[in-house]
N, C-alpha and C positions, 0 to 999 in steps of 0.2 A: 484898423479893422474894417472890414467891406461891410456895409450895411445888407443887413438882408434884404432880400427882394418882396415885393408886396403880397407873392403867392405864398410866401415861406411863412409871411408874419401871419397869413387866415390859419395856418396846420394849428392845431390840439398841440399843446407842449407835450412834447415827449417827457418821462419821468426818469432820468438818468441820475445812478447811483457812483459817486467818487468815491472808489476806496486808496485809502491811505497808508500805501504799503511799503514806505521807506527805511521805517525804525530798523533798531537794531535789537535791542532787548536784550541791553546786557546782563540785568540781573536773573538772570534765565543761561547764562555760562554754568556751565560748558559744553551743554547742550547744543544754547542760542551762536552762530557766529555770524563772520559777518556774509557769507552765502547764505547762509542759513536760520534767518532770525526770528524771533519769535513768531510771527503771524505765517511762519512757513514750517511749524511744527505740531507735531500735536497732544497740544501738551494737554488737556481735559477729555481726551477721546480718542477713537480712532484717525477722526479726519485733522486737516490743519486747521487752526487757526481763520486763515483767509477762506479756506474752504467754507468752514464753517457760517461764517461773515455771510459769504454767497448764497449758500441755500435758504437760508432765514429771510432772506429776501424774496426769495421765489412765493407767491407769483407775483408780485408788488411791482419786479423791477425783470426788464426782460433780457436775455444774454447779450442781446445787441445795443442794450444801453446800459453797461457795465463797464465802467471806466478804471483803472490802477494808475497810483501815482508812486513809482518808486523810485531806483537807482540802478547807475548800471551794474552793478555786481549783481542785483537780485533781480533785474529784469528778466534773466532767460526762466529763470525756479517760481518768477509770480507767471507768465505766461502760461506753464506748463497747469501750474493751478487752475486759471481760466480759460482751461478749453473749452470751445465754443464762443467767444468772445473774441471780437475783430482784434487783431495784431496790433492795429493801430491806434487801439484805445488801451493799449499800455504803456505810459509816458514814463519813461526814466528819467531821473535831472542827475546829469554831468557833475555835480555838486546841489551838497543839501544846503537848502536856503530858508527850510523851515516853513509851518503850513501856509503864509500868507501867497508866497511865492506858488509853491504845490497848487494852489488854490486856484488862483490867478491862472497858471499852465492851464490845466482843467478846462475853467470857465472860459480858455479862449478857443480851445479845439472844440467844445460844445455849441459854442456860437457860431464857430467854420460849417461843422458838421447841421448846424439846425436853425442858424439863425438866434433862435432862442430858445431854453429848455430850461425844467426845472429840475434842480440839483439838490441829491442828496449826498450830503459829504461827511464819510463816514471813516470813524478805524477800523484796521484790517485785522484786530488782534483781542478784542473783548467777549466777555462770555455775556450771553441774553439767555437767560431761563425760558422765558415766555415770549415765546417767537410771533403768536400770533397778533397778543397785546401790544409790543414792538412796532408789527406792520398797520396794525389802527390806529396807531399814535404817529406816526411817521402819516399815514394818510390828511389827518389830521392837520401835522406842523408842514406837510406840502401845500395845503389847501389856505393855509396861512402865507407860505412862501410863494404864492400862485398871484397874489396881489403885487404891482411893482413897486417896490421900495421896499418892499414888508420883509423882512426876516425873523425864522422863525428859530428855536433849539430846544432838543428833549433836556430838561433835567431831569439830576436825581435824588430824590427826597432821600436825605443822609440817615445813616441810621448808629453813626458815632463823630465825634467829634474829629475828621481824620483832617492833619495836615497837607497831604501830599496830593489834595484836586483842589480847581480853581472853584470857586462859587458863584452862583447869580443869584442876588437880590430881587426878588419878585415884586412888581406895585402895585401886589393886594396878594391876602394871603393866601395860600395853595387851597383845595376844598379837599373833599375826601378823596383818599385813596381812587377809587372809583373814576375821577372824572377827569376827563380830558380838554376842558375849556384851557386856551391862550390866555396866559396871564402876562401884561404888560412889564418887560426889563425895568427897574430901575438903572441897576449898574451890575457890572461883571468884578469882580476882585480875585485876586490873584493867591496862592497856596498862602494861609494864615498860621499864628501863629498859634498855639492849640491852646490858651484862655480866649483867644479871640475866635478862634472857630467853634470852640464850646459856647460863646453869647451866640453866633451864629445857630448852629442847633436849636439852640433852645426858643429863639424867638417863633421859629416855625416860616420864617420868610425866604427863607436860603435855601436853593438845591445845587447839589453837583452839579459841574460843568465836565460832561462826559466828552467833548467835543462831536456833538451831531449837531450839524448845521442843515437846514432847508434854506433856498431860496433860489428865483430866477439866475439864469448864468448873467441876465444884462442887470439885475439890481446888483450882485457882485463886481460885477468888472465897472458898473458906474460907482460904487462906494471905492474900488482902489484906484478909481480915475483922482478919486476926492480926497482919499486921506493919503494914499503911499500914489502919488503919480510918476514919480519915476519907477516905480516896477510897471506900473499898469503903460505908459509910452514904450520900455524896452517889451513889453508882451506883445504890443499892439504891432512893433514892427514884425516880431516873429510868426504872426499870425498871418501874415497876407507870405511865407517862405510853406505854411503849412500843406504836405501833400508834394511838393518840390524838392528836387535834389539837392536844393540851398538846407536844405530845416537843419540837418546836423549839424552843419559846419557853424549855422546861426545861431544856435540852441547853445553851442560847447561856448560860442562867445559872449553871448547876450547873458546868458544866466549867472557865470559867478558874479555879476556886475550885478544882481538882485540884492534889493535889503534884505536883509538877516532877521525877520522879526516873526513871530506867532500871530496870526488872525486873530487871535482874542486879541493882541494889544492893537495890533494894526489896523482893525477894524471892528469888531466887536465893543469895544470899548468908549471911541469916540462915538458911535452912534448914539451911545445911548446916553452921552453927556450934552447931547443936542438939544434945543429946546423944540418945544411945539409936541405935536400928536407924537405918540409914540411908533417905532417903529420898527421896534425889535419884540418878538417875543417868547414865554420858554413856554411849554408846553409840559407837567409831570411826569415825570413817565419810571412806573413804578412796575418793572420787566426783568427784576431779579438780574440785574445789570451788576457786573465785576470788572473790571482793567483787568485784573489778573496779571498785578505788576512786581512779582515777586515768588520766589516759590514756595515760601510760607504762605500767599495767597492763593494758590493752586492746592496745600494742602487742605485748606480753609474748605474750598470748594469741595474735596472728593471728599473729606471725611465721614463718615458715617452717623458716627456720634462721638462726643467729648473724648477725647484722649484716646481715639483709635487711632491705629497705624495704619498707612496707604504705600502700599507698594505695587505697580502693574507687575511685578514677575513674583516668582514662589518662594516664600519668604520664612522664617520660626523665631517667634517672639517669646522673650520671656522676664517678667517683669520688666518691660517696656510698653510707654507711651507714649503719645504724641508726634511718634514720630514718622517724617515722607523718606521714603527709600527707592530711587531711583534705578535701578540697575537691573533692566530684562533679559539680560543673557545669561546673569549669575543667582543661584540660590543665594542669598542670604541670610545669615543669623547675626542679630540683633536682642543684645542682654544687659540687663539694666540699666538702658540710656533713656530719656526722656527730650521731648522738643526735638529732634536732632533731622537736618537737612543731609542728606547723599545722594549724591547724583553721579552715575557713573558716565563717560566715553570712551571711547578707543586708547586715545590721548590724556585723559583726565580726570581727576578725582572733587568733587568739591564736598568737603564737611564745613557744616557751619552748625550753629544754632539758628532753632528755625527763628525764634525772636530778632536775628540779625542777617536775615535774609536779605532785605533789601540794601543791605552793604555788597551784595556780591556783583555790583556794577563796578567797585574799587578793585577787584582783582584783572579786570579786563583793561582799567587804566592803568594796570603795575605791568601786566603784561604787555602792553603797548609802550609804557618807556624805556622799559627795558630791549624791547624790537624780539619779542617772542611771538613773529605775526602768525607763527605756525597756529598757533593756539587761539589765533583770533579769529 
């Protein structure tokens, strides 16, 4: 990578936000596919997903320092999202290689483009209640990631015992609600087992790993110089192709040749088993934050109270509870069922119980060996 120039390194870091817009969101079939996946739906409102992501930002992050990292099937449907946002801050990978790789891509066009900038790296698919608290915490874990080396991440103070996010260990215990001091990483650990994420809970030292990242693009691309250096040398050559009529031809060959790995394990993890000063840190961040990784967790959200029914279209209930009804072009009647998931599309029907919601990622692998790609 070309070292920046000595006028580029006097500029203010610009504040550039990496959304992470590659998923699929299977458990969100058959709605979710693969043109059209979760973070390009909208599934808690009118807007999408990504849409949503974007304005929550505003005025924090500005259009022209707004980056996507997706794929090429959803490349052209995320660009259309980020109107107003340069063309060529939408990076597609030729194959998915998982966030470290994503990352990495990112962090090397931002150092093309700036020399050096700080990076916020973010999912393109999460619900934030409290948009504003969000952007003061995020200012915050920037101002942490503003120092070199230093990395910062919002957690989230859990509020059950759940298996299904990663955790970070804090090295002192969270304060109140209220406050937004960096508290020193012990270690990061990975989805637990629910007695052991229950001692977690309970100790008060553990928050979700939502995956928001802050830091420098050059403290990044120097930690994957350090822990993954063959992705960070195959990035390094792709970076001086960037802007050239080489980049595609380079991109489709350099990339499936990328490790396979997540930034938490790739990097997040060894950092923080290093000895000396600390230099990771999480930040609370208590902003009414969801994944909204399931559509029993989408009914979670819009429900009103205990055991109402959420339907967007015109619905007649009668002794029934709990139940999400999906289907806005059809009246529906619904009688005496309780929990129950429906989701209508053109092509598809999905009943489930809403308790086994998040089994509905298995239907998209049945239909995939089977070669029913109509439906995918």
């Amino acid at each position: 990578m070309t070292p920046p120039s000595r006028s580029r390194r006097s500029r203010p870091l610009p504040i550039c936000a990496v959304l992470l817009a590659g998923g699929r969101g299977t458990r969100f079939w058959p709605r979710s596919r693969v043109r059209t996946p979760k973070q390009l739906l909208n599934i808690t409102g009118d807007a999408t997903m990504l849409h949503q992501t974007i304005d929550r930002l505003h005025p924090l992050v500005q259009p022209r320092n707004l980056w996507a990292v997706t794929n090429d099937e959803q490349a052209a449907a995320v660009r259309r999202e980020m109107r107003g946002v340069p063309a060529s801050h939408i990076l597609a990978e030729p194959v998915g290689r998982n966030t470290a790789a994503a990352i990495g891509l990112a962090a090397m066009h931002l150092a093309r483009e700036h020399g050096d900038a700080l990076m916020a790296v973010l999912p393109s698919d999460s619900h934030i209640a409290d948009a504003a608290r969000y952007r003061s915490l995020m200012r915050t874990a920037l101002e942490v990631g503003r120092a070199p080396g230093k990395m910062a991440v919002l957690g989230i103070p859990p509020t059950r015992a759940e298996t299904g996010y990663g955790y970070i260990e804090c090295g002192a215990r969270p304060e109140r609600a209220g406050s937004a001091r960096a508290l020193p990483v012990k270690r990061f650990t990975e989805k637990p087992g629910e007695s052991v994420a229950r001692k977690y809970v309970q100790s008060g030292r553990y928050l979700w790993n939502a995956g928001m990242f802050f830091w420098r693009a050059s403290t990044f691309l120097e930690n994957l110089r350090r822990f993954l250096p063959g992705t960070h040398e195959a990035l390094a050559q792709l970076s001086g192709a960037i802007g050239t009529p080489r980049y595609s031809a380079m991109l489709r060959r350099i990339y499936p040749r990328l490790e396979n790995i997540s930034v938490d394990y790739a990097i997040m993890e060894p950092a923080t088993r290093e000895t000396g000063e600390s230099r990771v840190f999480v930040i609370p961040a208590r902003v009414g934050w969801s994944d909204i990784g399931s559509w029993g967790a989408v009914y979670e959200l819009l429900c009103s109270r205990a055991g109402a029914n959420v339907s967007p279209g015109e619905s007649f209930t009668l002794d029934a509870e709990g139940n999400f009804i999906w289907s806005p072009r059809k009246f529906c009647a619904v009688i005496g069922v309780k929990d129950v998931v429906l989701v209508e599309t053109e092509d598809a029907l999905l009943l489930c119980s809403r308790h086994r919601s998040q089994d509905v990622g298995k239907v998209v692998k049945w239909l995939e060996e089977h070669r029913l790609t109509r439906l995918v």
